[in-house]
N, C-alpha and C positions, 0 to 999 in steps of 0.2 A: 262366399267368404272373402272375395278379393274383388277392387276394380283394378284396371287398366285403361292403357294406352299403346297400341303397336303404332308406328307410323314409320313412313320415308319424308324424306326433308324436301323442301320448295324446290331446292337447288338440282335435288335427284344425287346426292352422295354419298348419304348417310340414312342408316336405318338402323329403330331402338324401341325399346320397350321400355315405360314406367307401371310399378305395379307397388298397391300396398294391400295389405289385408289386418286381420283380427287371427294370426296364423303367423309359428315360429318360421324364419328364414323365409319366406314365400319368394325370395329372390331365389333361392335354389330349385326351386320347383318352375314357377313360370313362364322364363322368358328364356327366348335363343333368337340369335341373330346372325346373319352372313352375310359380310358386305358382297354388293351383286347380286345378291340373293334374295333375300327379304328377313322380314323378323313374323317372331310369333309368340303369342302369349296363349296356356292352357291351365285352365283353373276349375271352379267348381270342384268335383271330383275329378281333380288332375289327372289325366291320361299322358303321363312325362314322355311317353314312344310320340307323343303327335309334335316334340321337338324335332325331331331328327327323321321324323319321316317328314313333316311338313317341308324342312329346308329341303329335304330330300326331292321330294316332289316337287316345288320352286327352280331347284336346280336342274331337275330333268324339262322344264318349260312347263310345267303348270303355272296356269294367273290363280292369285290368291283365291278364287272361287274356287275353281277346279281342284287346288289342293286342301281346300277346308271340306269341299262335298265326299273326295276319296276318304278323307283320316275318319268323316262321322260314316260313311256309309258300312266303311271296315270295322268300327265299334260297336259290341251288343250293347253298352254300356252309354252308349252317344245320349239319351235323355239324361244323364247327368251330368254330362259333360258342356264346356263352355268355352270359347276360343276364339281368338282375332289373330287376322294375317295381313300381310302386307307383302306385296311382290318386287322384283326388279324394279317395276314400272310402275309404284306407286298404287297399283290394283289393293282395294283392302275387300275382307270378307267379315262376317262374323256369324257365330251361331250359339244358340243360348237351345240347351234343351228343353224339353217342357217341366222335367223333374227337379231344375233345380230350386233352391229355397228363393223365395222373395224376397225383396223384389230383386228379378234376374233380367237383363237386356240388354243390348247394345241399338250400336249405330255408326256408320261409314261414310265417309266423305273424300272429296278430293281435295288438294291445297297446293294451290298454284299450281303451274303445269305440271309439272313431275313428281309432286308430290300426294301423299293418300294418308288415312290413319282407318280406323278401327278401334273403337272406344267400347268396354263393356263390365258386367258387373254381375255380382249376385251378394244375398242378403244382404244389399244396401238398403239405404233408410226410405230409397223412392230414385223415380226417374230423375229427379233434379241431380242427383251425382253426374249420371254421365252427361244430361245439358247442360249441369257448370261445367264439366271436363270439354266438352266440344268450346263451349264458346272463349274457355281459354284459351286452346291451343289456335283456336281461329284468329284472336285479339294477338298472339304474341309471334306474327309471322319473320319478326327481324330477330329473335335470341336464334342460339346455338340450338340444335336438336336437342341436346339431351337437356341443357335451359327451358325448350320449351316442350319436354315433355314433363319436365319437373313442376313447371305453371298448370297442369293440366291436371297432374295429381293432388297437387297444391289445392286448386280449386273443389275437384272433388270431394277432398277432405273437408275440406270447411263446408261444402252443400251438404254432409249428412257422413258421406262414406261408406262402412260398414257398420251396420247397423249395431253389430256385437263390440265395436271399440276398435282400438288402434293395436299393433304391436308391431309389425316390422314393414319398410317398403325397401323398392331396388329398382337401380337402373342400369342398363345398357344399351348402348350406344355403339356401332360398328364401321367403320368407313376404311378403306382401303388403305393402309398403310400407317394409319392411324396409331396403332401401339407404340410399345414405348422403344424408343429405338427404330422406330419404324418395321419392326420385326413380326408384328402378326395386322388385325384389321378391327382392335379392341381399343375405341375410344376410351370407353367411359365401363366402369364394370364396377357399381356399387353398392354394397348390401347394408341395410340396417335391420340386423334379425331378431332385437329383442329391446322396445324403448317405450315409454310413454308417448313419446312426440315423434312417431318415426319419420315421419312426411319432413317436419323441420332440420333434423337432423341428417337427412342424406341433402339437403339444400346446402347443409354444412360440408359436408364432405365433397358437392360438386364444387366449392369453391374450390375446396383443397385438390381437389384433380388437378382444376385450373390450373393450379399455382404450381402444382408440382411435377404434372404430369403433360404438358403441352406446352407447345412451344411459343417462345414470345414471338410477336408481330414487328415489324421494322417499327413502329411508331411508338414499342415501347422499350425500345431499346436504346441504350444512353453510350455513345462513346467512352469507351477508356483511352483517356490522353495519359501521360509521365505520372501528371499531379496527380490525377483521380487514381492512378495503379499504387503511387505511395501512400494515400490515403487508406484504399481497401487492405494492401498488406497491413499497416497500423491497425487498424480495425478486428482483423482477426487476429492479431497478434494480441493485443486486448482481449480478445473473446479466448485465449488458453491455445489458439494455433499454431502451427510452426511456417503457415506463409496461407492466402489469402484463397488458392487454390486447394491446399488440404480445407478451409471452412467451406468451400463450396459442395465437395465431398461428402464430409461429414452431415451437413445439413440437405445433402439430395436436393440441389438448383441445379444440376447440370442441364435443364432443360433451359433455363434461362438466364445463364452465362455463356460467350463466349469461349469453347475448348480453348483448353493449354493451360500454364502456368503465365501466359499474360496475353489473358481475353485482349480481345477487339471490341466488346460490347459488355454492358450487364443489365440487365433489365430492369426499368424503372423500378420496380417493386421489393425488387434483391437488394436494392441501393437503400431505399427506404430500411427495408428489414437491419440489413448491417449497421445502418448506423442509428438505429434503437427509435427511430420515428412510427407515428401511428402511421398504421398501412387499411384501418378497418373502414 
């Protein structure tokens, strides 16, 4: 009912799963990830314990083999079940039982030194899902992980997919410090659980991560000199504000302004926004 993608990143700091199916939420059910740890997707007939034992097993020193041969050998139910891992170290595994509906299978690779994925699938339209899925995530080695675990479901989509239709995908993505605020290790955490276009639509929503939820880079970040600080005041003052730092507020940019009531920087794209320019 669902393909995937588990993987760790080239760089070795990030690790995510993309998942879509013909199946409400299938983000709630699929995927789990821990940075340092690995990620894991279980579908088929979802056995949701092979979350939390698999990290579990990753974190005690199992490589993604070792912890995918424990979760089936422990399952009476393991010929239904279907599942991809990925470790610390980029080790991936995968296992398709024999019961499940066709077409069911995966396949594993490595990517660049530190990195690994784990691609798989069942009642998809044929094998061409998961070789468009490999060959994209191979082709898009310079995006962001969760970019390019999005190209990877992206692809699958359009090779066939689920063979029964579309209805929800998700992604996650984990890297150390990563959250908002820097307060847990949750890149990316995004669900589309019920749409005609799911795979399009969470493409949408990783933009709006982007924008909202991670931090600007020195290169896109713009100096606030005197003038440019009276300008932004005017501007929200225009927009129904009472100073230029309640609109930052209001509109949830504090990842891409500089703190305080008179930033040091604002990032290009905030600038844009405020002052009513196309940003798309």
């Amino acid at each position: 009912m669902t393909f995937s993608i588990v993987a760790r990143s080239d760089d070795g700091e990030s690790w995510g799963v993309a998942v879509a199916s013909k199946f409400l939420a299938v983000g709630s059910a699929v995927p789990a990830a821990a940075a340092g740890v690995g990620a894991i997707a279980t579908q088929a007939d979802a056995n949701i314990a092979y979350k939390y034992l698999g990290l579990a097993h990753l974190d005690d020193g199992a490589t993604a083999q070792v912890a995918l041969d424990r979760l089936v050998e422990d399952d009476d139910g393991r010929e239904h079940r279907q599942a991809g891992i990925v470790d610390s170290d980029g080790n991936a595994a995968t296992y398709t039982g024999s019961e499940c509906f066709a077409w069911a299978g995966g396949t594993t690779g490595r990517s660049g030194e530190r990195g690994g994925y784990a691609i798989q699938g069942n009642i998809l339209t044929g094998p061409e899902v998961v070789e468009a899925m490999e060959l994209a995530w191979q082709g898009a080695p310079d995006l962001s992980l969760e970019r390019r675990l999005l190209a990877a479901l992206a692809a699958g989509d359009a090779a066939g997919g689920d063979s029964r239709g579309r209805q929800s995908a998700a992604v996650l993505v984990v890297r150390d410090g990563a959250g908002y605020g820097g307060h847990d290790d949750v890149a990316v955490d995004l669900r589309v659980d019920d749409h005609v276009d799911p795979v399009t639509e969470l493409a949408r929503l990783v933009d709006l991560n982007e924008l909202y939820l991670t931090a600007s880079t020195d290169e896109e970040k713009v100096p606030v000199d005197d003038t440019l600080m009276m300008e932004l005041e005017a501007l929200a003052k225009a927009d129904g504000k009472d100073s230029f730092h309640m609109w930052v507020g209001s509109e949830n940019y504090e990842m891409r302004v500089g703190p305080g009531a008179r930033p040091d920087w604002i990032d290009r794209r905030i600038l844009s926004i405020i002052r009513g320019e196309d940003v798309s």
